[in-house]
C-alpha positions in Angstrom: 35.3 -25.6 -4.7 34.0 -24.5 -7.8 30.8 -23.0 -8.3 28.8 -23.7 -11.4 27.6 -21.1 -13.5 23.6 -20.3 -13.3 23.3 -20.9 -17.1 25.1 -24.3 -17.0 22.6 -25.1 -13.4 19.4 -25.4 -15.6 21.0 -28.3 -17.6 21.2 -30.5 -14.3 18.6 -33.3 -13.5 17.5 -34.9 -11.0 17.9 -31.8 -8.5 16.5 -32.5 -5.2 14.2 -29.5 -3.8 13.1 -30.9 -0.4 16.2 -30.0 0.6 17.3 -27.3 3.3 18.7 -24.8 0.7 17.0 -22.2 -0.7 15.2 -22.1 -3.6 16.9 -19.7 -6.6 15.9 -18.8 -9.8 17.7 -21.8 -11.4 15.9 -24.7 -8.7 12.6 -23.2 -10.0 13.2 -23.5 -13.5 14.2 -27.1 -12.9 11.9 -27.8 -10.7 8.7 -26.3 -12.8 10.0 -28.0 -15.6 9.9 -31.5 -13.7 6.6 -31.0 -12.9 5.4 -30.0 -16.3 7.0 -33.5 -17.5 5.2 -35.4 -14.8 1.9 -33.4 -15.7 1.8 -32.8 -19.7 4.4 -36.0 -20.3 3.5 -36.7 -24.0 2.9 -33.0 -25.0 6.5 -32.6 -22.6 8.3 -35.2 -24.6 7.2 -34.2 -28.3 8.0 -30.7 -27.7 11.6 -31.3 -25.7 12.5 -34.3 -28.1 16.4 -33.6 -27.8 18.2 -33.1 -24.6 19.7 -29.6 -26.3 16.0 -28.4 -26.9 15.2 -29.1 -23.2 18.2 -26.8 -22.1 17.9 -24.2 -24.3 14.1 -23.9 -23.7 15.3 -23.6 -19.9 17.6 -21.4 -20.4 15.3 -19.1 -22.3 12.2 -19.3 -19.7 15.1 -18.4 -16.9 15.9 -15.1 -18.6 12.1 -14.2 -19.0 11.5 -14.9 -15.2 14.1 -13.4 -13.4 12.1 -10.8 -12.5 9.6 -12.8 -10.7 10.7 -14.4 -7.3 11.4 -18.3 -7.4 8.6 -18.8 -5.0 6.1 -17.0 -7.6 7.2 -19.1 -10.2 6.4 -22.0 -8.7 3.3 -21.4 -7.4 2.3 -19.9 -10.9 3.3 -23.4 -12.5 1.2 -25.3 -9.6 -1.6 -23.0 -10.5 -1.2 -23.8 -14.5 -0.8 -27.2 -13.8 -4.2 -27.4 -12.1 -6.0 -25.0 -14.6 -4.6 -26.0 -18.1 -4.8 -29.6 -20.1 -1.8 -27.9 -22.4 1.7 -27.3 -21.4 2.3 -23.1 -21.3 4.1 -21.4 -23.8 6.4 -18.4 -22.0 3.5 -16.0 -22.4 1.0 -18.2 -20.9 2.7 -18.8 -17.9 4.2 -14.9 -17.5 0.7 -14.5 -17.0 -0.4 -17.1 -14.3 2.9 -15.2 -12.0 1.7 -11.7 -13.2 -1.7 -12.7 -11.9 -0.4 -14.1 -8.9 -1.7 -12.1 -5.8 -4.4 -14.7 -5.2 -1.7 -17.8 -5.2 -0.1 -15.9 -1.9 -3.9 -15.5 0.2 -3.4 -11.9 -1.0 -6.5 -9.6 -1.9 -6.7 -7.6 -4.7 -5.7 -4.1 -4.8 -9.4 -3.0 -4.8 -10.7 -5.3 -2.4 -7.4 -4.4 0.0 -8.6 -0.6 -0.9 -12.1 -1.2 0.6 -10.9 -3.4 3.5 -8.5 -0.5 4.8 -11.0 2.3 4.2 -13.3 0.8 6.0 -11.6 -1.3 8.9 -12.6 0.0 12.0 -9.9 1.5 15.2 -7.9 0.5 16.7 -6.7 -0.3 13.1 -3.7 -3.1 14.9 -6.6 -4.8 16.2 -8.3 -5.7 13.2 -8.5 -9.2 11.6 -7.0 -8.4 8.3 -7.4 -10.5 5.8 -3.6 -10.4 4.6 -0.5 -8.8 6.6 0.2 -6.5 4.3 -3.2 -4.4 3.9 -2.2 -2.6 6.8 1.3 -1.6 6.1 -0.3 -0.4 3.4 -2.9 1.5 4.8 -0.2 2.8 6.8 1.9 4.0 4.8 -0.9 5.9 2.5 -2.4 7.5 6.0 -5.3 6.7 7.8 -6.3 10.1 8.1 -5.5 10.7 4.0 -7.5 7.5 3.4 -10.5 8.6 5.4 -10.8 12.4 4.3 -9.6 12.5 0.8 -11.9 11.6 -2.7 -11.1 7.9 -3.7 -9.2 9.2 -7.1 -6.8 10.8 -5.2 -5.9 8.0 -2.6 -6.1 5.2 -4.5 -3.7 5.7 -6.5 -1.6 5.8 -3.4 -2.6 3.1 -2.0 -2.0 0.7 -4.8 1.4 2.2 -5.1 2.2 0.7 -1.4 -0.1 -2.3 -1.6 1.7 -3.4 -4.4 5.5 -3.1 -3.0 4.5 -5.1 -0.3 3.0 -7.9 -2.3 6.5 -7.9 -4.1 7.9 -8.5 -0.7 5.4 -11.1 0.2 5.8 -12.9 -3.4 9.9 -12.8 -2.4 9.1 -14.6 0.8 9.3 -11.8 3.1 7.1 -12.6 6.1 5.2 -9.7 7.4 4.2 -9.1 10.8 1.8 -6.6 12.4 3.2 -5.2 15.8 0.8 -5.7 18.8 -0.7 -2.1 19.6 0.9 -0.2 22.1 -0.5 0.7 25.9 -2.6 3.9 25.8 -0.7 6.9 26.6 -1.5 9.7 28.8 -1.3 11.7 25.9 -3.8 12.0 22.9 -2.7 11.9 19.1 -3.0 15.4 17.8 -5.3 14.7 14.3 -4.1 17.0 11.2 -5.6 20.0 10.6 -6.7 20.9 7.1 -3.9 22.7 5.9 -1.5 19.9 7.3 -3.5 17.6 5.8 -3.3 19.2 2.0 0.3 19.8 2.7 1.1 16.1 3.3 -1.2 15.1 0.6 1.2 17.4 -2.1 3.8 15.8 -1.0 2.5 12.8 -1.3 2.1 13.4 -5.1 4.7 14.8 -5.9 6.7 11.8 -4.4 4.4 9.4 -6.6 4.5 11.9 -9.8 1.0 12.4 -9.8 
């Protein structure tokens, strides 16, 4: 069976997405483009006159998205589509999926910042607002989060928050464990000098 190329993909109509398979790069083009028909149809048509326009223009908005998971893309065009009477140039809508944190329920850096600084413990117990605040609490440290001045963790902590929301705007479902039973044994809390000696490494993983 031969497979078609991802170029030659964009040109198809007609593509059903309800379908079990997932969506790729090339289904979200298509499918953002039918929608901007259906919403913008007489701005759609005057600007994709010819069938060639309509497959170059695809063609062209698939090489400037590929960097942004199929699910991001068409939640960004659901988001335009609602917010703007004009159909997007490129620009305009590599900004509604560069500002797309809020189309996946997920809080801003600052206000995920101020949630894990000041959740209380047990920290698995807490009703986060979004899965992946406490991964990213996490993986900056509790500890490092609580003791240090903000302009040294926060830079940290936006470095984390923001892989995850990659991961999140890919698809990825995250989960928080359920807390363990309470051991016999207490956690051992770093001292100073353990602290400051993970905190340098910490920078000088991030380049800071």
């Amino acid at each position: 069976m031969a497979i078609t190329p991802a170029a030659d993909r964009v040109a198809e109509p007609d593509q059903d997405y309800a379908n079990d398979r997932e969506l790729d790069h090339v289904d979200a083009v298509n499918q953002i483009f039918a929608e901007f028909e259906f919403a913008y149809h007489n701005q759609f048509h005057k600007a994709f006159a010819e069938v060639e326009a309509l497959v170059i223009a695809k063609k062209y908005w698939l090489s400037n998205l590929e960097r942004y998971s199929p699910e991001q893309i068409v939640a960004a065009a659901k988001h335009v589509i609602q917010s703007q009477d004009y159909l997007p140039s490129i620009a305009a809508f590599i900004r509604a999926c560069e500002a797309g944190t809020d189309l996946f329920g997920l809080p801003s850096v600052r206000q995920a910042y101020v949630e894990a600084c000041s959740a209380p413990s047990p920290k698995k117990e807490f009703n986060w607002s979004h899965e992946a605040v406490y991964p990213a609490g996490s993986a900056a440290g509790w500890y490092f989060l609580a003791n240090e001045p903000e302009a040294t963790v926060f830079p940290v902590f936006e470095y984390h928050y923001e892989q995850l929301c990659r991961r999140v705007m890919y698809g990825e479902e995250l989960t928080i464990e359920a807390p363990e039973a309470l051991s016999d044994k207490v956690e051992r809390k770093l001292d100073k000098e353990e602290a400051k000696v993970r905190l340098a490494k910490l920078k000088k993983d991030l380049n800071l």
